[in-house]
MDTraj code that builds the backbone (N, CA, C; nanometers):
import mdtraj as md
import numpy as np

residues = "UNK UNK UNK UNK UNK UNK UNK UNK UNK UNK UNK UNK UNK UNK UNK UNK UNK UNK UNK UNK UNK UNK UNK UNK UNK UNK UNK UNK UNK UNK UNK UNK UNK UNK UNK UNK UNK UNK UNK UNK UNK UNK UNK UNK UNK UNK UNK UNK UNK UNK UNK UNK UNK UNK UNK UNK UNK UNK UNK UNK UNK UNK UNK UNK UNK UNK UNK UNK UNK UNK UNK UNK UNK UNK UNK UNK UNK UNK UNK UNK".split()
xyz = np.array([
    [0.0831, -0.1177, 0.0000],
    [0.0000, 0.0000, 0.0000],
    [0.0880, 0.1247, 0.0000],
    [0.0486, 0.2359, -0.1021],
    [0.1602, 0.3117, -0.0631],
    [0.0493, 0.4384, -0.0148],
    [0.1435, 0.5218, 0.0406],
    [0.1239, 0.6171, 0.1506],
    [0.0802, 0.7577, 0.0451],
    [-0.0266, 0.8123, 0.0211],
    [-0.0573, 0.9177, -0.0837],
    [-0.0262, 1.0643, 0.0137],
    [-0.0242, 1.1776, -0.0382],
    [0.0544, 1.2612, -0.0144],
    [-0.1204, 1.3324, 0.0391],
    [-0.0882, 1.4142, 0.2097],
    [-0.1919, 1.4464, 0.2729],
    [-0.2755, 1.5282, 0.1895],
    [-0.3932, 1.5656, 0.1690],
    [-0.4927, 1.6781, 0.0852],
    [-0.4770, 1.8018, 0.1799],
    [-0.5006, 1.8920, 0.1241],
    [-0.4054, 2.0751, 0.1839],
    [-0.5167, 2.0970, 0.2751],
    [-0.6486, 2.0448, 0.2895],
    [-0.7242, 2.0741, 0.4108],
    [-0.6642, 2.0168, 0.5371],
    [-0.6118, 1.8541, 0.5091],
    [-0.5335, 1.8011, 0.6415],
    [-0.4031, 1.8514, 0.6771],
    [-0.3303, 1.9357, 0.5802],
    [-0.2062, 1.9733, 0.6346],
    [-0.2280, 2.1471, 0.6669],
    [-0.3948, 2.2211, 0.6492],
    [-0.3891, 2.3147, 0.7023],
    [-0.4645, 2.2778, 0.8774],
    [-0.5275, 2.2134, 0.8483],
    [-0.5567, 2.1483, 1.0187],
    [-0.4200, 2.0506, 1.0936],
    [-0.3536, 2.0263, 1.0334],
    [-0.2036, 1.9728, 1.1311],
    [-0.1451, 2.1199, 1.1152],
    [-0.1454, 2.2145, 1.0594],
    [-0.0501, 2.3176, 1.0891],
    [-0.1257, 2.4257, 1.1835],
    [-0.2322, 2.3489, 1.2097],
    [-0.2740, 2.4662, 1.3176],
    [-0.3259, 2.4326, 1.4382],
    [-0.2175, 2.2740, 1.4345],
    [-0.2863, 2.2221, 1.6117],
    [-0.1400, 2.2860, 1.7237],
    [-0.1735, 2.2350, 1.8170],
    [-0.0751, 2.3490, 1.9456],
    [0.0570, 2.1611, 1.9435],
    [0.1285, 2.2267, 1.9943],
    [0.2500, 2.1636, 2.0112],
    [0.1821, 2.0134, 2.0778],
    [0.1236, 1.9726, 2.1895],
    [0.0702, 1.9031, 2.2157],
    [-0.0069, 1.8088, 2.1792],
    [-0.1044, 1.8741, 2.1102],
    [-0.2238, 1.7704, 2.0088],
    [-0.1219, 1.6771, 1.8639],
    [0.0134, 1.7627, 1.8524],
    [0.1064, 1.7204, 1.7212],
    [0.1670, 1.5725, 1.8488],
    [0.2394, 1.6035, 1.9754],
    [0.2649, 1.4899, 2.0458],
    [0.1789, 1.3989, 2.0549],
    [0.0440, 1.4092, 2.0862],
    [-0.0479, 1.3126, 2.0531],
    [-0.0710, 1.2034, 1.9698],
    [-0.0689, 1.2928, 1.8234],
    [-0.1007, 1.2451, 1.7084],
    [0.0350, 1.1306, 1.6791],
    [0.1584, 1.1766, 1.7198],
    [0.2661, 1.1408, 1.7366],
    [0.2154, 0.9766, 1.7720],
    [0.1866, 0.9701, 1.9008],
    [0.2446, 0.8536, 2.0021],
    [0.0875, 0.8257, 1.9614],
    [0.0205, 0.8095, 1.8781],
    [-0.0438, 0.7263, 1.8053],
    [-0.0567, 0.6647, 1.6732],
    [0.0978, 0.7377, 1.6024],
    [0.1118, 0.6691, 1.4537],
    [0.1578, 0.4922, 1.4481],
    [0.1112, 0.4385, 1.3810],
    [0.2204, 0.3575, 1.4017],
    [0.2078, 0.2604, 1.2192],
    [0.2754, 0.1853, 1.2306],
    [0.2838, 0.1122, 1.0869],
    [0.3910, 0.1834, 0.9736],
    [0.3157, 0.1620, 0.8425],
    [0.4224, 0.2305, 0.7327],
    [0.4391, 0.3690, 0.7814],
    [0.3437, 0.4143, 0.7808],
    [0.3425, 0.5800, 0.8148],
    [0.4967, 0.6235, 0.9094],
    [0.4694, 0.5575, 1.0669],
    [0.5462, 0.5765, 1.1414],
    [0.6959, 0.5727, 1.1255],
    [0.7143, 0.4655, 1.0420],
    [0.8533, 0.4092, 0.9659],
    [0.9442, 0.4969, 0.9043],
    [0.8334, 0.5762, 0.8058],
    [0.8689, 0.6465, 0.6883],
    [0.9292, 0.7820, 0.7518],
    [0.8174, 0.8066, 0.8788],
    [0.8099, 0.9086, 0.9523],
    [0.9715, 0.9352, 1.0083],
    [0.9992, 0.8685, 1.0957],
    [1.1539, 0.7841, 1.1438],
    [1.2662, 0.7999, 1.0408],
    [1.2417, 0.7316, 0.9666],
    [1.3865, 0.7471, 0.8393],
    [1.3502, 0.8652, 0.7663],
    [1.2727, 0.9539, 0.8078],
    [1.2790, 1.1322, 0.7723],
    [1.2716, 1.1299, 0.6419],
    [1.1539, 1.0039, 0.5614],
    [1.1473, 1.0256, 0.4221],
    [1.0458, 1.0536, 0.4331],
    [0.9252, 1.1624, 0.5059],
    [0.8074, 1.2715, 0.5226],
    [0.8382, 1.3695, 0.6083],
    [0.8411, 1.4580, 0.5615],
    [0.8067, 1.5748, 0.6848],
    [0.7445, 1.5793, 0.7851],
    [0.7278, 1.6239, 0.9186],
    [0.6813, 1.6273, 1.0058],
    [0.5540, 1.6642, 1.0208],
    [0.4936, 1.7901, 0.9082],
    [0.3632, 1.7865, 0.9078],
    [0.2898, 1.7471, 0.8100],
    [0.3514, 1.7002, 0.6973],
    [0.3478, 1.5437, 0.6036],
    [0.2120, 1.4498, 0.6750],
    [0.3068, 1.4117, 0.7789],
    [0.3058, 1.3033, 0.8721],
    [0.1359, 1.3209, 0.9487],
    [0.1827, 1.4062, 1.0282],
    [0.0838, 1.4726, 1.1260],
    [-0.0448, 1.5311, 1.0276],
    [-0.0176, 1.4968, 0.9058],
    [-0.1790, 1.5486, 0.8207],
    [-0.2022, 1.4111, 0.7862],
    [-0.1245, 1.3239, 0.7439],
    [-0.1697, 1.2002, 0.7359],
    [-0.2610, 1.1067, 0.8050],
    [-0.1453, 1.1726, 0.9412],
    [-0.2524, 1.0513, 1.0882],
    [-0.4079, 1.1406, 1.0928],
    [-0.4052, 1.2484, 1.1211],
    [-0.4989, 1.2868, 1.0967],
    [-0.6549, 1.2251, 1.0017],
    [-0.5792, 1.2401, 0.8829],
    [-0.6680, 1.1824, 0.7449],
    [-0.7172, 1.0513, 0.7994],
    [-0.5991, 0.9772, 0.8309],
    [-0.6576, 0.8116, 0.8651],
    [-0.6762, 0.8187, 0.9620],
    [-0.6861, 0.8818, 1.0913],
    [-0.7993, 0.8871, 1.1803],
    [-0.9536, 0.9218, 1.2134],
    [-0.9381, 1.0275, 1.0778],
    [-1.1025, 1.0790, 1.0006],
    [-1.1929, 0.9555, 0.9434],
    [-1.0727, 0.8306, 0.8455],
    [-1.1139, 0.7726, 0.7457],
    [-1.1840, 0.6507, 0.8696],
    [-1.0901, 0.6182, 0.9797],
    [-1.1079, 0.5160, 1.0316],
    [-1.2716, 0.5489, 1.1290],
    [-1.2534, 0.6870, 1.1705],
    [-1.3868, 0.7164, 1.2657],
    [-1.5242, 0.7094, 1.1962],
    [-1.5007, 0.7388, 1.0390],
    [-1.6105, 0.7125, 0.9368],
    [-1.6583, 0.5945, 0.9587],
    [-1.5306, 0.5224, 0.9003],
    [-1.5926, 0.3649, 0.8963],
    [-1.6325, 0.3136, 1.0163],
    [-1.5949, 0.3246, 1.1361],
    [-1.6276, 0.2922, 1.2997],
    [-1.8239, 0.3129, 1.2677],
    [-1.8025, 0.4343, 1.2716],
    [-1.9780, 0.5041, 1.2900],
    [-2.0838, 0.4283, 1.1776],
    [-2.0237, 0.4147, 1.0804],
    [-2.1072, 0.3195, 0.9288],
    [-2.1443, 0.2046, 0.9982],
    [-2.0151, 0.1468, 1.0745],
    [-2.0285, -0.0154, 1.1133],
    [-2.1291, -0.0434, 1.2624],
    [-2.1298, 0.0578, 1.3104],
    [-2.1848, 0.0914, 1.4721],
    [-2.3216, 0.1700, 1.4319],
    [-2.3688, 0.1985, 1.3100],
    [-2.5235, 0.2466, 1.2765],
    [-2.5847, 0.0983, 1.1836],
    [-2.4615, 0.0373, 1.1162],
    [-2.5661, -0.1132, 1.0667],
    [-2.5707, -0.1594, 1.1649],
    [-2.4665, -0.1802, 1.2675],
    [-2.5205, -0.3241, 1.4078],
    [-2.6518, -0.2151, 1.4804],
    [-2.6445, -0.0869, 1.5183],
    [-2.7530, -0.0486, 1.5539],
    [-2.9104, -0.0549, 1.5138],
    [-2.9078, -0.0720, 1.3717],
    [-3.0369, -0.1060, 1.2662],
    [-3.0462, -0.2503, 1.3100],
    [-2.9516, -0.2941, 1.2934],
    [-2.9675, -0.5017, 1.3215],
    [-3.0339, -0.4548, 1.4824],
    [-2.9933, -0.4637, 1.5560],
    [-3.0844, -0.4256, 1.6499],
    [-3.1737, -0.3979, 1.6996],
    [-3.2173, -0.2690, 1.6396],
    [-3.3340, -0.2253, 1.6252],
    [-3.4760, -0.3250, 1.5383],
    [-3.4264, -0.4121, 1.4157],
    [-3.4925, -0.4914, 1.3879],
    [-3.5072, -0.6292, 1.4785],
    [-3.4225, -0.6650, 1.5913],
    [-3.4534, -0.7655, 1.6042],
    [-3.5288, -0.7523, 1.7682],
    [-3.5240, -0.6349, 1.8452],
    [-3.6114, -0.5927, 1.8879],
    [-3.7843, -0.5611, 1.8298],
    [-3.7831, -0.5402, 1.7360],
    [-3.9243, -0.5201, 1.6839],
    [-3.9693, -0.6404, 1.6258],
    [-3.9296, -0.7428, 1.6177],
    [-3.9513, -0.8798, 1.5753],
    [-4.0339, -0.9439, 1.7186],
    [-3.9303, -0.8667, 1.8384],
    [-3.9479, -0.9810, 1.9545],
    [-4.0724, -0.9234, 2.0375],
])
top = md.Topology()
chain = top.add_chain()
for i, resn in enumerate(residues, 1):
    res = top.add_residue(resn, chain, resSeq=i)
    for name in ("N", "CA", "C"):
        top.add_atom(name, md.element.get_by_symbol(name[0]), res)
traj = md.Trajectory(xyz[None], top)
């Protein structure tokens, strides 16, 4: 999988978090990203727009998957 280069909305929201929220984002990268991050073949806010992005992409899919089991639910309550 290769690593696509952040979209300028995620690297204007990593360039405008406080020193802290960037440590955060930090000590939650991990995988190719983190690697690449390390051997200093991305920039630092490269990086930090990336985790970002795939933390957006991943909370999407979380909420998609946590509103079908909620519908399954909801139908099998109205069955019973």
């Amino acid at each position: 999988m290769k690593i696509k280069p952040p979209s300028q909305e995620y690297l204007d929201r990593a360039a405008a978090l406080s020193r802290d929220e960037v440590e955060r984002l930090f000590s939650r990268m991990r995988g190719k990203l983190a690697r690449r991050f390390e051997n200093e073949k991305i920039p630092s806010l490269d990086a930090v727009a990336l985790q970002l992005q795939i933390e957006d992409e991943d909370l999407a899919e979380w909420r998609e998957r946590w509103a079908e089991l909620s519908a399954r639910d909801e139908k099998k309550q109205k069955r019973s």
